[in-house]
C-alpha positions, -999 to 999 in steps of 0.1 A, spaced: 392 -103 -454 397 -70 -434 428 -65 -411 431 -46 -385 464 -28 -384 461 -2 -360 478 -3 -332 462 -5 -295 470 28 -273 495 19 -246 472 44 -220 439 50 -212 416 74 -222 419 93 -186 460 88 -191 461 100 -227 437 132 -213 459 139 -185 489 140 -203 473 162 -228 466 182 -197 506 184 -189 511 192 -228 492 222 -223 508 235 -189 540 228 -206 534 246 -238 510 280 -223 533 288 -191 519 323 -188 478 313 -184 465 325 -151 471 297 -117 454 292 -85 468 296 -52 467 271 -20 476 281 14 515 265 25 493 244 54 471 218 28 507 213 14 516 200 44 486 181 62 450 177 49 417 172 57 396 141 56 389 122 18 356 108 33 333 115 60 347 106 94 312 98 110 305 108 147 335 108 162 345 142 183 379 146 165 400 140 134 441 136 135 462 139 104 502 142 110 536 151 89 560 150 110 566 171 138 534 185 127 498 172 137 467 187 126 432 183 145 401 191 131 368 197 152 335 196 136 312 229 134 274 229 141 257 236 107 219 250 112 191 241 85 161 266 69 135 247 97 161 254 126 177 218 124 209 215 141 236 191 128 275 188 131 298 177 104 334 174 90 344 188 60 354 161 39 365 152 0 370 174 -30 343 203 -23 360 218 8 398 216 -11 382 231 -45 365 261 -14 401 266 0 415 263 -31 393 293 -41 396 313 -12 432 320 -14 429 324 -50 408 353 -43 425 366 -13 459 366 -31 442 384 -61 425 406 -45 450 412 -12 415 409 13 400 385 37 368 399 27 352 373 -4 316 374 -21 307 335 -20 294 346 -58 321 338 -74 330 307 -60 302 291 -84 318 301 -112 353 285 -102 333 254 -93 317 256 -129 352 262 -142 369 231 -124 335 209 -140 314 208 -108 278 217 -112 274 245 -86 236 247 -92 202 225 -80 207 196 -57 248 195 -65 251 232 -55 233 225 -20 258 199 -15 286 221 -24 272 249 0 269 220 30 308 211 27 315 249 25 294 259 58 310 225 72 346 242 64 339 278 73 327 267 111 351 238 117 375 242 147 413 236 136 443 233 156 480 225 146 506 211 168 543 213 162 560 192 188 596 189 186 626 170 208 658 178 219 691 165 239 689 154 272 651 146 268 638 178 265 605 186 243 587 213 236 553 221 217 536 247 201 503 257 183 477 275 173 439 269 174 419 290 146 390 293 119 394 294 88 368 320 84 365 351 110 327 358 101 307 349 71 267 360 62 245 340 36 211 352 25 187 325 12 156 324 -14 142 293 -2 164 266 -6 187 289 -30 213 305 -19 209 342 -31 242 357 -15 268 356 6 299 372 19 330 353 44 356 374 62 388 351 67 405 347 100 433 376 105 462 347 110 444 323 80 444 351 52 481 365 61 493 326 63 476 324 26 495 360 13 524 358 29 537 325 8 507 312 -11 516 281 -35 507 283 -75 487 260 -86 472 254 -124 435 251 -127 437 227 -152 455 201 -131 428 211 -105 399 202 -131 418 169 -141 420 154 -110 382 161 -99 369 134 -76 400 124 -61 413 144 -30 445 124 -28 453 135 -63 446 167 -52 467 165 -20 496 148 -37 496 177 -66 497 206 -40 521 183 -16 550 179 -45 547 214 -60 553 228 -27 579 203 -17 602 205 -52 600 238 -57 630 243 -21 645 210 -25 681 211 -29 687 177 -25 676 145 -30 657 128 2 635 99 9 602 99 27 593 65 40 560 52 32 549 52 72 553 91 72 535 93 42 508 75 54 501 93 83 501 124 59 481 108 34 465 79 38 450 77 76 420 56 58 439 23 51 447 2 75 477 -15 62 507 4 40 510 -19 18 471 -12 5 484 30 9 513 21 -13 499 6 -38 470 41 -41 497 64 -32 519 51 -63 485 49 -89 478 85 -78 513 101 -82 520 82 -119 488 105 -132 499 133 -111 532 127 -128 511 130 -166 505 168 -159 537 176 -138 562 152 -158 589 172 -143 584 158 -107 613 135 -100 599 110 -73 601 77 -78 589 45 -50 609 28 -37 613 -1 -10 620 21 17 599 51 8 592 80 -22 626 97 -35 624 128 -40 653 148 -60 656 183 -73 634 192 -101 624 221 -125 596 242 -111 561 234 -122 546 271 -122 573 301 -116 561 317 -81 544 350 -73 528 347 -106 495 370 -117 466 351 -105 
């Protein structure tokens, strides 16, 4: 009779890759990172399309982000307006200021965005390409505004903002349904927001958490938000939800995603100390995921 004495893994395959993942950002701190601008750290866009609806809200805060839909125009002339919505446009922006940081210029050949899509495990060719380049020409003619709105004694209030593109100009060339070039110039106040304190992000962690944009959120949201806390502070699961989670309807369903999400988030950045709790995520000092201002 044959007995089986191995002993069942206590994590999943995706788990035991993630943490693998976290082993090897742990052990190779010098590889090359990825930047994001300081704004997706703090409010971002939708996870799935929003429909036909004239505007989309997100808020943290004081702050409140509003998100207008561009008009995208099709080879026969077609006309059609859409939001920019799940992982594509975060990988885009993700990219762009990886580029600008690198390369200290709004001005980026769309060229080599393919090959950091093909690096991250998306297929940036065929049928999946044209897809990518739809939530990219959705991003580049969005409108965006954010709000900061802030209180004081004696009832007074005050608010201010800014309304902007992400991109100033852009210019693609087509063969057919291929694209055979293109070129985007950022926005003067987008691309000095991106170089002035861009966050550092590891391409691996990017690549692991592919198909999730809350993952993605989440890991830009608590590298930014460690790396200048001095002490520990709890952020209720209301404001969280607002930030993150403006597609459930009750918390208790955001809670239970939010927390799944940041225990594999945890796998790659182990050194994240926030832990749910009744009233909200604690947050407390921790070590820094990727040392800033580092060589892209």
């Amino acid at each position: 009779m044959h007995v089986d004495n191995s002993t069942p893994s206590l994590f999943t395959h995706r788990q035991e890759r993630l943490m693998s993942v976290g082993a090897t950002i742990e052990n190779a701190p010098g590889m090359p990172v990825a930047y994001a601008a300081r704004l997706w750290a703090q409010l971002s866009l939708p996870y799935r399309d929003p429909g036909d609806i004239t505007e989309w809200v997100r808020q943290n805060g004081a702050l409140t982000l509003s998100v207008s839909p561009g008009v995208v125009t099709g080879r026969d002339g077609e006309r059609h307006r859409g939001y920019p919505y799940g992982v594509i446009p975060r990988y885009a922006l993700t990219w762009m200021a990886t580029e600008a940081v690198r390369t200290q210029s709004p001005d980026l050949e769309l060229g080599s965005l393919n090959g950091f899509l093909r690096n991250l495990g998306m297929n940036s060719s065929g049928a999946s390409g044209r897809r990518a380049l739809d939530q990219v020409r959705r991003l580049i003619t969005a409108s965006i505004n954010i709000e900061d709105r802030r209180t004081g004694a004696e009832g007074r209030w005050s608010v201010a903002g800014a309304n902007f593109h992400i991109v100033q100009s852009y210019q693609l060339d087509f063969n057919g349904k291929e694209l055979s070039s293109a070129g985007v110039r950022l926005s003067p106040e987008y691309y000095q927001a991106i170089v002035e304190n861009p966050i550092p992000l590891r391409p691996e962690a990017l690549k692991a958490f592919q198909g999730s944009p809350m993952r993605l959120d989440l890991y830009t949201w608590l590298v930014h938000r460690l790396y200048a806390l001095r002490t520990p502070s709890t952020v209720s699961w209301q404001q969280l939800m607002t930030q993150f989670g403006a597609d459930y309807r009750l918390t208790r369903q955001f809670k239970a995603a939010f927390v799944k999400c940041l225990r594999e988030v945890q796998m790659i950045y182990p050194e994240a100390r926030a832990v749910p709790l009744e009233s909200g995520l604690q947050l407390s000092p921790s070590a820094k995921h990727i040392k800033p201002r580092h060589v892209a």
